[in-house]
C-alpha atoms as a printed R data frame, in Angstrom:
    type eleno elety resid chain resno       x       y       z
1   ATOM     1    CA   UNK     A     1 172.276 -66.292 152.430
2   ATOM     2    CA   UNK     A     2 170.001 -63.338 152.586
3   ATOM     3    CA   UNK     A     3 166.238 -64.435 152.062
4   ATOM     4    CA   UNK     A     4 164.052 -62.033 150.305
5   ATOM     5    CA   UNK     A     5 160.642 -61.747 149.390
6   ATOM     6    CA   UNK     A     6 158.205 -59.869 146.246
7   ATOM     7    CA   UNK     A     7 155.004 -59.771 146.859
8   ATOM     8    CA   UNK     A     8 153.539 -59.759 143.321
9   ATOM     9    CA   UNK     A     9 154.105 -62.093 140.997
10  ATOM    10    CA   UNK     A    10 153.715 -60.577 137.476
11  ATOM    11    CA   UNK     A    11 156.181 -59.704 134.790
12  ATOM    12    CA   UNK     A    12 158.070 -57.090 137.213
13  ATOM    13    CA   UNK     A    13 158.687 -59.634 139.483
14  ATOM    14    CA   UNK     A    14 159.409 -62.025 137.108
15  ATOM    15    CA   UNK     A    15 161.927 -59.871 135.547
16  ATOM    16    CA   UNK     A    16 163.228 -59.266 139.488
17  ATOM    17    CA   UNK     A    17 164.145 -62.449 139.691
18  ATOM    18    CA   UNK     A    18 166.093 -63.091 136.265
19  ATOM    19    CA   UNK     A    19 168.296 -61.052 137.600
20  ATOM    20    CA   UNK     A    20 168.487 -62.727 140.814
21  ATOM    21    CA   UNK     A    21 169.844 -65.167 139.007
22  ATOM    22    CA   UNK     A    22 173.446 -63.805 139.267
23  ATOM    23    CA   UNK     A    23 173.414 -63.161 142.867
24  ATOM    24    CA   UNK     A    24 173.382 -65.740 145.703
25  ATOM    25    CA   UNK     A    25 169.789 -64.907 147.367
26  ATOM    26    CA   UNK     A    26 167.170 -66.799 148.498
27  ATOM    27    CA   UNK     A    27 163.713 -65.363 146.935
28  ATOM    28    CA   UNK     A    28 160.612 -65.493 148.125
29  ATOM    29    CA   UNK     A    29 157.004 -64.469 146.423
30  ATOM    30    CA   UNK     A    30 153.547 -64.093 147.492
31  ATOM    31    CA   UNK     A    31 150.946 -64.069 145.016
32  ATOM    32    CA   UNK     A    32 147.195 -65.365 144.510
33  ATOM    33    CA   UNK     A    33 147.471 -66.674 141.321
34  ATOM    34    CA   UNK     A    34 149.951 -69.909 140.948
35  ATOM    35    CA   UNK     A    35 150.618 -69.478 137.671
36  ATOM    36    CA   UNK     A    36 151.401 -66.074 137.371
37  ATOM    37    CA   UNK     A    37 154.738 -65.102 135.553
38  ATOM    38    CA   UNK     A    38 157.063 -65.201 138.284
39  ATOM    39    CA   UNK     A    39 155.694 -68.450 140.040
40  ATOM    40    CA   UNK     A    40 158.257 -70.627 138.548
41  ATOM    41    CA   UNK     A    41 161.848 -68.555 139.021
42  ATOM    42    CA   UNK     A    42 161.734 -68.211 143.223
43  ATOM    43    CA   UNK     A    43 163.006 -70.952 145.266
44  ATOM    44    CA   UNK     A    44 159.634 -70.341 147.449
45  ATOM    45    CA   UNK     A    45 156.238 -69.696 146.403
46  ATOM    46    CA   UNK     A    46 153.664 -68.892 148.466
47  ATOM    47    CA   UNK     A    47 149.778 -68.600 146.954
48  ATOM    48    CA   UNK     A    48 148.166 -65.644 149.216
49  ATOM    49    CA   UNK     A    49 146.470 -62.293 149.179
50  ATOM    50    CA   UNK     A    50 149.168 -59.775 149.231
51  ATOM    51    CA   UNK     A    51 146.326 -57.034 150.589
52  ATOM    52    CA   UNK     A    52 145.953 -59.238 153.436
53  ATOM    53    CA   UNK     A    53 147.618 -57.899 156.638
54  ATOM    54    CA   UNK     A    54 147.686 -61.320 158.316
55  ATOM    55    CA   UNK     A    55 148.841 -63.233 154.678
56  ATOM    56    CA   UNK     A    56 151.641 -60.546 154.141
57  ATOM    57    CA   UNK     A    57 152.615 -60.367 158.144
58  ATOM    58    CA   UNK     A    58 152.970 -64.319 157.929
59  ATOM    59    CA   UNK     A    59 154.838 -64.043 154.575
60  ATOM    60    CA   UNK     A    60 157.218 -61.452 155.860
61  ATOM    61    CA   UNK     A    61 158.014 -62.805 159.429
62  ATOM    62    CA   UNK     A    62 160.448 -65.253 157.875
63  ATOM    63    CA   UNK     A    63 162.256 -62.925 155.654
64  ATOM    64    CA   UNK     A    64 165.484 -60.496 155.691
65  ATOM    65    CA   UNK     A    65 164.025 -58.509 153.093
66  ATOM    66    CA   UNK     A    66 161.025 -57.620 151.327
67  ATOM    67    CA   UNK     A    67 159.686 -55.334 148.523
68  ATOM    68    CA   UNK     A    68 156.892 -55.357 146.039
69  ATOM    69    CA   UNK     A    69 155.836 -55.168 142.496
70  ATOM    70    CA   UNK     A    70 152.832 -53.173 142.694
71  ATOM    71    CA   UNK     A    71 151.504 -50.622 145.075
72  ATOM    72    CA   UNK     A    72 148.150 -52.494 145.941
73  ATOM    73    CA   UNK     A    73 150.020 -54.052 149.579
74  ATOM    74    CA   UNK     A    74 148.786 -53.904 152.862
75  ATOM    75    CA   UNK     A    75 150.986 -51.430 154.374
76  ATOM    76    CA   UNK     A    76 149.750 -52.180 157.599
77  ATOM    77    CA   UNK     A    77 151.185 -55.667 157.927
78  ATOM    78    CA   UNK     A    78 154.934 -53.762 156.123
79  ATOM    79    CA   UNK     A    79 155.003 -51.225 158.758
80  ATOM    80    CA   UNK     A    80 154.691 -54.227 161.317
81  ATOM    81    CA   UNK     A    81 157.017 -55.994 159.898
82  ATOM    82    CA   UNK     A    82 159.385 -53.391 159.475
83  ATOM    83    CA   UNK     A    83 159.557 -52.095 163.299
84  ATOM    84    CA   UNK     A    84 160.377 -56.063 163.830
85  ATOM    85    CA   UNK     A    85 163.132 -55.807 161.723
86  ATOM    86    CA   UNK     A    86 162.519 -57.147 158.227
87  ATOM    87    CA   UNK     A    87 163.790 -54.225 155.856
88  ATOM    88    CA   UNK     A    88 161.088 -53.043 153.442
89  ATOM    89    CA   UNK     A    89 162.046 -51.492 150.257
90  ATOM    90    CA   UNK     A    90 160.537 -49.038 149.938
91  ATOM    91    CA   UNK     A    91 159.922 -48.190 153.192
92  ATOM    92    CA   UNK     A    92 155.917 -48.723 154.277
93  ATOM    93    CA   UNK     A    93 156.105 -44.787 154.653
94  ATOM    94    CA   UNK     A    94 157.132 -44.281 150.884
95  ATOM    95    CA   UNK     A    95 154.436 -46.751 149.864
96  ATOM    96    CA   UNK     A    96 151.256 -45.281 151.953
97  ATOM    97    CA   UNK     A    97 152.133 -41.689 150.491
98  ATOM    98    CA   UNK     A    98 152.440 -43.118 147.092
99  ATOM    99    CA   UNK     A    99 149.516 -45.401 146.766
100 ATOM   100    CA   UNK     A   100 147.053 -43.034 147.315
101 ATOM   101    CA   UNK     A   101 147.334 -40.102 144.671
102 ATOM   102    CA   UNK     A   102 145.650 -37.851 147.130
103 ATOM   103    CA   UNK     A   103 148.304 -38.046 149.246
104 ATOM   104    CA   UNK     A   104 151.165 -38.438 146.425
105 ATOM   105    CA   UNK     A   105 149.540 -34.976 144.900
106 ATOM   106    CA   UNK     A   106 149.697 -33.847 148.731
107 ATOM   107    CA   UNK     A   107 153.268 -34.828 149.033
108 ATOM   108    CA   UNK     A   108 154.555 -32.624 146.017
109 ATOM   109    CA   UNK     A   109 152.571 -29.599 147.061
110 ATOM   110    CA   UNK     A   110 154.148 -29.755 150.676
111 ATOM   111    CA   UNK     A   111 157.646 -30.322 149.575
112 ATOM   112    CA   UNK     A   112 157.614 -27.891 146.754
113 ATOM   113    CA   UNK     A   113 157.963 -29.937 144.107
114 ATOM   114    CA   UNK     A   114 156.664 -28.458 140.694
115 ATOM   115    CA   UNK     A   115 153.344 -30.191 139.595
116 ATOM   116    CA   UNK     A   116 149.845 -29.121 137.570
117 ATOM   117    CA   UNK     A   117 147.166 -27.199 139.982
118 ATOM   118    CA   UNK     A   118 144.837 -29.421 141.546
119 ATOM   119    CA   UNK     A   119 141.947 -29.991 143.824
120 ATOM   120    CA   UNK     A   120 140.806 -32.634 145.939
121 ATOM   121    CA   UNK     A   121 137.928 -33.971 145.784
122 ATOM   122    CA   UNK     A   122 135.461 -36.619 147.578
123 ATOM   123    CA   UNK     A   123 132.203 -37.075 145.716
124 ATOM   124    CA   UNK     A   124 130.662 -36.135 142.376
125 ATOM   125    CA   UNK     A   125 128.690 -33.285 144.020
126 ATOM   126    CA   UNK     A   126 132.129 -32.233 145.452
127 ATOM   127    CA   UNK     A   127 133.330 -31.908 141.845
128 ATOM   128    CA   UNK     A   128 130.388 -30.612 140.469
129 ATOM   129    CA   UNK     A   129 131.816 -27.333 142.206
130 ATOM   130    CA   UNK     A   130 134.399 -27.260 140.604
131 ATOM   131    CA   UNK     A   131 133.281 -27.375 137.226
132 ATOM   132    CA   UNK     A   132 135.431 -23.649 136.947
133 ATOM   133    CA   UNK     A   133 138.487 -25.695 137.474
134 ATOM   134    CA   UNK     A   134 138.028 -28.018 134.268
135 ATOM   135    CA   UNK     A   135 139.554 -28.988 131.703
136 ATOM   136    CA   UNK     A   136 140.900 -30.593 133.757
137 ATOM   137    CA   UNK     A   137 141.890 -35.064 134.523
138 ATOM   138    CA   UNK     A   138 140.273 -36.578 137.360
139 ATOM   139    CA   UNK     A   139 142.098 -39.242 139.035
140 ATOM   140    CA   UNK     A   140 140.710 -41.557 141.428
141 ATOM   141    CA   UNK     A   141 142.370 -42.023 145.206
142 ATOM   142    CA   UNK     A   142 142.787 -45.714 145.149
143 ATOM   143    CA   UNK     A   143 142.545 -48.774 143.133
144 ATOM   144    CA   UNK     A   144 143.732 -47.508 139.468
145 ATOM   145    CA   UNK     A   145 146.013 -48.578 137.955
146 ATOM   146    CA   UNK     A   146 147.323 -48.716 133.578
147 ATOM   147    CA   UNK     A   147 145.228 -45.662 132.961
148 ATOM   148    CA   UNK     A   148 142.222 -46.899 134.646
149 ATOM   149    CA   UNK     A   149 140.814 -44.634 137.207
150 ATOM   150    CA   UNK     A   150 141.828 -41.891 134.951
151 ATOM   151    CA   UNK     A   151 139.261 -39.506 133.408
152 ATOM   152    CA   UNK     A   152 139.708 -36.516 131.337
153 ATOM   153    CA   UNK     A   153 136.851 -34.070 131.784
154 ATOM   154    CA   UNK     A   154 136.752 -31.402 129.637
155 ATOM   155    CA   UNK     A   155 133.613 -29.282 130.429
156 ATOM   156    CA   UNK     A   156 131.041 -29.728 132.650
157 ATOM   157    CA   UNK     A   157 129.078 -31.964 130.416
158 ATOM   158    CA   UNK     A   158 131.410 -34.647 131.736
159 ATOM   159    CA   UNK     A   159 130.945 -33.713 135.230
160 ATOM   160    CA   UNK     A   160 129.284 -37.777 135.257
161 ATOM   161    CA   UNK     A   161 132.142 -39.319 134.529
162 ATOM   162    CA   UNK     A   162 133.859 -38.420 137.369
163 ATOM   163    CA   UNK     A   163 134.603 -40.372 140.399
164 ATOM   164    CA   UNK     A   164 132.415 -40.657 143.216
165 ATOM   165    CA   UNK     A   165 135.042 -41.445 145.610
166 ATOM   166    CA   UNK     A   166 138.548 -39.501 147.223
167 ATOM   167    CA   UNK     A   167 140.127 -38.199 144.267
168 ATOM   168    CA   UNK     A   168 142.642 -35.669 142.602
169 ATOM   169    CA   UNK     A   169 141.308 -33.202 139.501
170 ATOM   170    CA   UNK     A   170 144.611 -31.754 138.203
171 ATOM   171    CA   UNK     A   171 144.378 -28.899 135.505
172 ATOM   172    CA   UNK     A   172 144.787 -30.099 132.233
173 ATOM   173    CA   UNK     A   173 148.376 -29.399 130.640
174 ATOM   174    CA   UNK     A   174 149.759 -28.723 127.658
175 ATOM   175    CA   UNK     A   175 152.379 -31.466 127.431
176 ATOM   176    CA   UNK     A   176 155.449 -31.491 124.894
177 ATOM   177    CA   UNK     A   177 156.910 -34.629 126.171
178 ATOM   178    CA   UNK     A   178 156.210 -37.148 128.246
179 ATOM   179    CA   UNK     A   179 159.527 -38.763 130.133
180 ATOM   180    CA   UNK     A   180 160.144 -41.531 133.294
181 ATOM   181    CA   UNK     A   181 163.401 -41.420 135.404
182 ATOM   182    CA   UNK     A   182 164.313 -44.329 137.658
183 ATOM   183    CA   UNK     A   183 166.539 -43.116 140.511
184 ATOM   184    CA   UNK     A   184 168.018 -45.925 142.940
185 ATOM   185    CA   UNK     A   185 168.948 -44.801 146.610
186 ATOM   186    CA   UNK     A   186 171.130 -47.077 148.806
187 ATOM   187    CA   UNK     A   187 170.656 -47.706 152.262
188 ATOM   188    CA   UNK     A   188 173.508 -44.803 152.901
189 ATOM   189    CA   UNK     A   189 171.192 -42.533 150.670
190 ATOM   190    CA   UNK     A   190 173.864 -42.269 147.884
191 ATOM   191    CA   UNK     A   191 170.859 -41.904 144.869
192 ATOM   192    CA   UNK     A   192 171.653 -43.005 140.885
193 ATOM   193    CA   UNK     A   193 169.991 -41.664 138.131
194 ATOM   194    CA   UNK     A   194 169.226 -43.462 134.458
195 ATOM   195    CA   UNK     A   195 168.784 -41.436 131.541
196 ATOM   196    CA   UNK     A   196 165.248 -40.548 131.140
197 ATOM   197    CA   UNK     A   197 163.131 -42.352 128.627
198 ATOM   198    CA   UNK     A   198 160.598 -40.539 126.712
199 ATOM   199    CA   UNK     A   199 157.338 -42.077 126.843
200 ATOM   200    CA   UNK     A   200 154.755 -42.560 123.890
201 ATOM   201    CA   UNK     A   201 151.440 -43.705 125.073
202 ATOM   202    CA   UNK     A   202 148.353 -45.700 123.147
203 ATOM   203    CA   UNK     A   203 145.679 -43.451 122.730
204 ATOM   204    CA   UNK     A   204 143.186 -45.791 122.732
205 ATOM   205    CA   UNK     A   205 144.461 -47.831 125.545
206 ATOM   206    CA   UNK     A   206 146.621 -45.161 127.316
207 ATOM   207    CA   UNK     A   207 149.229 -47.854 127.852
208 ATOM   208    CA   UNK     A   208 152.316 -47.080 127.023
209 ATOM   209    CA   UNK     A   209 153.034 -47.635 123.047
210 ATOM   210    CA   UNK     A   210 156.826 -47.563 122.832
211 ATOM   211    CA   UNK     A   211 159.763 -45.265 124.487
212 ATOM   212    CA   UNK     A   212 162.965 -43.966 123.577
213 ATOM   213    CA   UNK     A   213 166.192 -43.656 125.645
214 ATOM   214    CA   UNK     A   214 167.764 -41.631 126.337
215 ATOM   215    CA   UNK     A   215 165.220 -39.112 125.382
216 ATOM   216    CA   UNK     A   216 166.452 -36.064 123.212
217 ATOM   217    CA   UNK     A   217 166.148 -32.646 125.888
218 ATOM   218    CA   UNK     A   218 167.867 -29.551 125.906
219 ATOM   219    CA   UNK     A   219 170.605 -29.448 128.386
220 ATOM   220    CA   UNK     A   220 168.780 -26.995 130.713
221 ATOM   221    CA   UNK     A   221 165.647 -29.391 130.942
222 ATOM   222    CA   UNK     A   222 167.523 -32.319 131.509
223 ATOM   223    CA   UNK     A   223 169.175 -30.725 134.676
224 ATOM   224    CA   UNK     A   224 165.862 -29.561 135.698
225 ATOM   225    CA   UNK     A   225 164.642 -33.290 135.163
226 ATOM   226    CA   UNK     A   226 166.862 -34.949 137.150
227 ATOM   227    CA   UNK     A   227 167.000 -32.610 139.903
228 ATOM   228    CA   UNK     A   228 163.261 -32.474 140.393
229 ATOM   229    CA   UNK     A   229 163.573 -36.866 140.303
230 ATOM   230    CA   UNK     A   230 166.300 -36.754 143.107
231 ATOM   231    CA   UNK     A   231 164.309 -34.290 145.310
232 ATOM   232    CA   UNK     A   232 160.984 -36.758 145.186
233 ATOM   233    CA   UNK     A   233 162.752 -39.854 146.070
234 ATOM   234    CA   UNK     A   234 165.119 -37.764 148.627
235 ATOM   235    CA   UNK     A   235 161.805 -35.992 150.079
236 ATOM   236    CA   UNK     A   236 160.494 -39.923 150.861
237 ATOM   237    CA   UNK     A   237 163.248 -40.941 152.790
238 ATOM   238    CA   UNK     A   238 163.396 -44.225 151.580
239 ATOM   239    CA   UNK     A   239 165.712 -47.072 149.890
240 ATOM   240    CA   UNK     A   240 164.975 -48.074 147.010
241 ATOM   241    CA   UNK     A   241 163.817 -47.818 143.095
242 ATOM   242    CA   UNK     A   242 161.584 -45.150 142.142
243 ATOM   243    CA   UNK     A   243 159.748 -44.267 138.850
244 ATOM   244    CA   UNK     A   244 159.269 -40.534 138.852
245 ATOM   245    CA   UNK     A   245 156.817 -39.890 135.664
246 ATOM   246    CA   UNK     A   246 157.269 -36.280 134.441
247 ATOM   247    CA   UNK     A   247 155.891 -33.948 131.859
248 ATOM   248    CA   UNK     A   248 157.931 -31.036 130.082
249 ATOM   249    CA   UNK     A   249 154.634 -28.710 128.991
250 ATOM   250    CA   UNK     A   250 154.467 -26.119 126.337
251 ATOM   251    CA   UNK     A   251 156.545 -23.690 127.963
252 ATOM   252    CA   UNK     A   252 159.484 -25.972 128.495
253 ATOM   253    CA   UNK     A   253 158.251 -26.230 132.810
254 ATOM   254    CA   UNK     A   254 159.217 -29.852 134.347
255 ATOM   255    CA   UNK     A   255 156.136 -31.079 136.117
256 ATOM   256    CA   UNK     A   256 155.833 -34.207 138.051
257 ATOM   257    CA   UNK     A   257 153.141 -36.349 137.122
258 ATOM   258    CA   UNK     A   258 153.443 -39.350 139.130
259 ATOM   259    CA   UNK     A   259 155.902 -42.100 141.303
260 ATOM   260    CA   UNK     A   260 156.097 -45.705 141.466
261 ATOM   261    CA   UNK     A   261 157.791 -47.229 144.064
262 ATOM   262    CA   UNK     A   262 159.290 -50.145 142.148
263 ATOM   263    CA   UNK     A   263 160.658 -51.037 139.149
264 ATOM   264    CA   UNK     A   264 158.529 -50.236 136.419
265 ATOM   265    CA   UNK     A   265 157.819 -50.468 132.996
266 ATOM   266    CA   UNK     A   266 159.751 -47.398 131.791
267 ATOM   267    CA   UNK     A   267 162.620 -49.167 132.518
268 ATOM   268    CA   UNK     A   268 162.485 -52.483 130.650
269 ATOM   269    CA   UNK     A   269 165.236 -50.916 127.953
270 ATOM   270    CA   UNK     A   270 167.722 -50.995 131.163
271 ATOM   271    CA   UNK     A   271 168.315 -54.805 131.024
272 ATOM   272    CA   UNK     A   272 169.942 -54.607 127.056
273 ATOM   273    CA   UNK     A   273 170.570 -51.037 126.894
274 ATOM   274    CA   UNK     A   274 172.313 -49.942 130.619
275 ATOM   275    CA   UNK     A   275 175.309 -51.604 131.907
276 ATOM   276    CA   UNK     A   276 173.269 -52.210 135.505
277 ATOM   277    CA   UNK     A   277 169.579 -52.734 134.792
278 ATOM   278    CA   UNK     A   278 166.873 -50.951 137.102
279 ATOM   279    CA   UNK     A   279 165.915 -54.817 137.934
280 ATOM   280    CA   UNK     A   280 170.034 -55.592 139.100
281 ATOM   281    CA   UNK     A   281 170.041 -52.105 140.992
282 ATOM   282    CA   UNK     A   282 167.033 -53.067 143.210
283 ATOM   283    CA   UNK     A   283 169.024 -56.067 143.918
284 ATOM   284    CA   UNK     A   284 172.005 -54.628 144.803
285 ATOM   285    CA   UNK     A   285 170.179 -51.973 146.678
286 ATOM   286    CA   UNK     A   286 168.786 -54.886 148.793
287 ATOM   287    CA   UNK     A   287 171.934 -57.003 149.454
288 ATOM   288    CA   UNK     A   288 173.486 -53.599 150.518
289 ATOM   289    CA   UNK     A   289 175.842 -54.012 147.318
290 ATOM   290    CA   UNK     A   290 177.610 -50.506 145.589
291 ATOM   291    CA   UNK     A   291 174.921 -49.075 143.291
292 ATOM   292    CA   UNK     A   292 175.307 -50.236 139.521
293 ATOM   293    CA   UNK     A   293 176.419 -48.022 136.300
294 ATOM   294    CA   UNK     A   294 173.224 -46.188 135.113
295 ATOM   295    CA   UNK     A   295 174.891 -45.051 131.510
296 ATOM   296    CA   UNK     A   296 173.352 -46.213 128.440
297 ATOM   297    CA   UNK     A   297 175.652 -48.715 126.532
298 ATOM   298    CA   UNK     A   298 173.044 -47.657 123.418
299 ATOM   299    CA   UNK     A   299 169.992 -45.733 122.724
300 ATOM   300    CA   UNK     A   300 167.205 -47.798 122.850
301 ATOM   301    CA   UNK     A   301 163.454 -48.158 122.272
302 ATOM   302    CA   UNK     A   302 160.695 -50.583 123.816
303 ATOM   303    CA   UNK     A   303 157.566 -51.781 122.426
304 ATOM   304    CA   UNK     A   304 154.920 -53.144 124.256
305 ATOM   305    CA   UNK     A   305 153.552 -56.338 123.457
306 ATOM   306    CA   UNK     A   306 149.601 -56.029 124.262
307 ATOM   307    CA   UNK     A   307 146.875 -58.212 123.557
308 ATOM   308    CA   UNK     A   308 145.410 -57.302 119.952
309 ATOM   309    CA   UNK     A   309 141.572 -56.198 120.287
310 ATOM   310    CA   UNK     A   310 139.040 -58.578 119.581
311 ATOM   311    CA   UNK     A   311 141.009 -61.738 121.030
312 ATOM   312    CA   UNK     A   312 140.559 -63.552 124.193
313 ATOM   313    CA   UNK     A   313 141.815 -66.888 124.886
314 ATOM   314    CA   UNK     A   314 144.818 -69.132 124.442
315 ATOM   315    CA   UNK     A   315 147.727 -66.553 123.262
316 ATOM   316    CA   UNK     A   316 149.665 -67.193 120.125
317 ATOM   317    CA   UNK     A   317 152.326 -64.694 119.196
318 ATOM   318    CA   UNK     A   318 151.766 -64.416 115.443
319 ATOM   319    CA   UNK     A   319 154.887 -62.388 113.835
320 ATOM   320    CA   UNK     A   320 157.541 -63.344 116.533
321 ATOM   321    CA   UNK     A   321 159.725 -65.312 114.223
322 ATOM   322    CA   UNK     A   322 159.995 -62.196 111.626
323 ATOM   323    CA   UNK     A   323 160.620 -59.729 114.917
324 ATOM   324    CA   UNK     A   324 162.994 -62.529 116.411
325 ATOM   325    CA   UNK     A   325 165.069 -62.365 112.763
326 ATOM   326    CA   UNK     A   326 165.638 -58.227 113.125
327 ATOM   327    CA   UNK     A   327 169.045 -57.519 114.410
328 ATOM   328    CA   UNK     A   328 169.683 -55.883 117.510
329 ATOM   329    CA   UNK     A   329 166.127 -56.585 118.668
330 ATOM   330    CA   UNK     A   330 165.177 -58.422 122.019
331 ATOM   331    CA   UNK     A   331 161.709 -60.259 122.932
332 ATOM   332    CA   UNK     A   332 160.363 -60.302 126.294
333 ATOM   333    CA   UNK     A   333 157.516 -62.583 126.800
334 ATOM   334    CA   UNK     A   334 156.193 -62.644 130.156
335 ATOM   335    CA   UNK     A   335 154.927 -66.410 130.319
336 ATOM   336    CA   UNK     A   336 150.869 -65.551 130.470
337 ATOM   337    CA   UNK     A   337 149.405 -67.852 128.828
338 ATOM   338    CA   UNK     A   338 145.974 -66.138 128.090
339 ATOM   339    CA   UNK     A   339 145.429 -62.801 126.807
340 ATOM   340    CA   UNK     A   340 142.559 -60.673 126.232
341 ATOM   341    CA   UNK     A   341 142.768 -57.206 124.708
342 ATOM   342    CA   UNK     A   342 145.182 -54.798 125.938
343 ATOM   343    CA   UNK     A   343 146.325 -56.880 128.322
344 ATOM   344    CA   UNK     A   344 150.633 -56.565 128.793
345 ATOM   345    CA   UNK     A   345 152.123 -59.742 127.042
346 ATOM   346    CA   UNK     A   346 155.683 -59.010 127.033
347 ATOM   347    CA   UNK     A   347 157.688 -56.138 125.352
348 ATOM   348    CA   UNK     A   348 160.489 -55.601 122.431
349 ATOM   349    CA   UNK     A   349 163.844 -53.855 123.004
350 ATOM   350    CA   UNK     A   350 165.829 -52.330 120.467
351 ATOM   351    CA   UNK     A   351 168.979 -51.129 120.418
352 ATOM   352    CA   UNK     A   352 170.806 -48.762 117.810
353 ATOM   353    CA   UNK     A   353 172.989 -46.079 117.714
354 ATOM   354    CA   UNK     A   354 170.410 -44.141 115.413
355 ATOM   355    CA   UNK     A   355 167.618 -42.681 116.763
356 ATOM   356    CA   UNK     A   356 165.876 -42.925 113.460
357 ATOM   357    CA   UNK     A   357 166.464 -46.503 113.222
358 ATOM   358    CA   UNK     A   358 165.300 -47.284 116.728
359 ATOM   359    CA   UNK     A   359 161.594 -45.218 115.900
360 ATOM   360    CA   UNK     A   360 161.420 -46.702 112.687
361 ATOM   361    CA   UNK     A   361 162.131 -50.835 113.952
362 ATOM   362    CA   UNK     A   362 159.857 -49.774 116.824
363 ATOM   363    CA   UNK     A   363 157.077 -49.113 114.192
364 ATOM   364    CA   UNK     A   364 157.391 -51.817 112.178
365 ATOM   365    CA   UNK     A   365 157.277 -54.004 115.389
366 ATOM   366    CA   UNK     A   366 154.219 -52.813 116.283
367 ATOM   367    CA   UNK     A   367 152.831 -54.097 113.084
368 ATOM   368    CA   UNK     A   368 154.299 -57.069 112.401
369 ATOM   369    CA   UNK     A   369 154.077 -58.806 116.330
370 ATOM   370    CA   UNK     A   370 150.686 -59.488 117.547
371 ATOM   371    CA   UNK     A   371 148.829 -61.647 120.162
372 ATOM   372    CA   UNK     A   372 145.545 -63.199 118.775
373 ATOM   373    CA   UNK     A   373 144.114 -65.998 119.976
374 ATOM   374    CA   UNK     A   374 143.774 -69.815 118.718
């Protein structure tokens, strides 16, 4: 029996390991935080810094396999690992040029993949020349994460709230639609593509609100799409599941905004809506099984569950019987006990055959299902 490790133990991982559930592996996850969401589903928990080189080194030494659930790893103690042996999906290669959206924006530029016009910069005086450049969104190096790190300056008079650190000011763009692909590669490099989901974010929280899939494109920037997904994840050289984030702009171009080198949450619809979900697909990437069926079984939609504003505490789900009652509708809690505002509690799917009926369940979700506090 193949042993495999997450490091991360969130909802991702969580979800991971439901759908370890119908394979025989033996799973492994290191995490600080005990009660995190995935603590209870592994055979093996282990309570450790995952940015730790000598934590993750330790954690990995034992294992056949190991990936991750967010990109905040030490890659050092991955790369060690992975010249002793232990496979690493991704690959510690994929993950260093992805964490750091200096050198993810680097990446793109060098392999000719289509993406808005940046600069790099390194301090706020280094982006104070290049005030000519705005509007334009500044995006830090390292460390952000759910929007955070993300500023949009749109004149010089924001100049301040800029990052004083590595960073990445990309020219603003004139988006029409914002859409996620996840594209699985084997071992072999065989790749899979799902349908891409259209993305609708909170504007206060810049979170993402709900998403439709498949999302409605003309044929000819579909193609586009996916071709400009497979040549990312090909260009990394790696196993795995990737998240390519994309924007189609006024003009109909396919830009790529940003990867994620795990499952993601772009991707939720796949477990109800896809006949192989992106969560089984890692897994049979890993246990060096034939890639799943990426085609929708139905359209779907996800909401996100997020804590309501002006809560913090003990969470209590007020509206989840009424959601629960809607047919065709599927609630994912993700076990945290405490929420806060605009923190990610779990998500809705829906499933419909009409497009119209999928936007307008998603909306009344969103109104009836909220986390408050007791």
């Amino acid at each position: 029996m193949k042993k495999i490790g997450i490091l991360g133990g969130g909802q991702l991982g969580r979800m991971l390991l439901q759908a370890a559930g119908n394979y025989v592996v033996e799973t492994y996850v290191l995490e600080n935080d005990p009660g995190c969401p995935a603590a209870h589903l592994c055979h093996h928990f282990t309570k450790g810094d995952i940015t730790d080189f000598e934590t993750v080194y330790r954690f990995g030494r034992q294992l056949d396999a190991i990936t991750i659930e967010i990109e905040a790893v030490n890659v050092d103690a991955l790369e060690k690992l992975e010249s002793e042996g232990v496979k690493v999906y991704p690959r510690p290669s994929a993950i260093r040029t992805i964490k750091n959206k200096v050198v993810q924006k680097e990446f793109y530029a060098a392999h000719q993949i289509p993406t808005s016009d940046f600069v790099i910069t390194h301090t706020l005086a280094d982006l104070d020349k290049h005030t000519g450049f705005l509007p334009a969104v500044h995006k830090i190096g390292e460390g952000g994460y759910d929007g955070k790190g993300v500023t949009v300056l749109d004149s010089h008079h924001d100049v301040a709230k800029g990052f004083d650190a590595p960073a990445v000011l990309e020219k603003k763009v004139k988006i029409k639609k914002e859409i996620a692909m996840i594209v699985a590669m084997s071992n072999t490099g065989e790749t899979a593509i799902y349908p891409p989901a259209e993305m609708v974010f909170d504007p206060v929280w810049n979170l993402l609100d709900y998403q439709l899939s498949p999302a409605n494109l003309p044929e000819k920037t579909l193609w586009r799409a996916e071709a400009i997904a497979a040549r990312v994840v090909k260009e990394l050289k790696s196993p795995g599941l990737f998240a390519v984030e994309l924007f189609v702009d006024a003009n109909d171009e396919v830009l790529v905004n940003e990867t994620a080198p795990r499952v993601h949450n772009s991707g939720h619809h796949t477990i109800e809506a896809n006949y192989s979900s992106q969560y089984d697909m890692l897994w049979r990437i890993m246990l060096d099984y034939p890639l799943g069926n990426t085609d929708p079984i139905l359209p779907s939609a996800i909401v996100n569950i997020l804590g309501a504003e002006g809560y913090s505490g003990n969470a209590v789900y007020d509206g989840l019987k009424e959601v629960l009652s809607i047919d065709n509708v599927f609630v994912h809690l993700y076990g945290k006990t405490q929420t806060k505002p605009g923190r990610k509690m779990g998500h809705v799917t829906i499933i419909s055959k009409d497009y119209q009926d999928l936007t307008y369940k998603a909306n009344k979700i969103k109104h009836l299902l909220k986390v408050v506090s007791s």
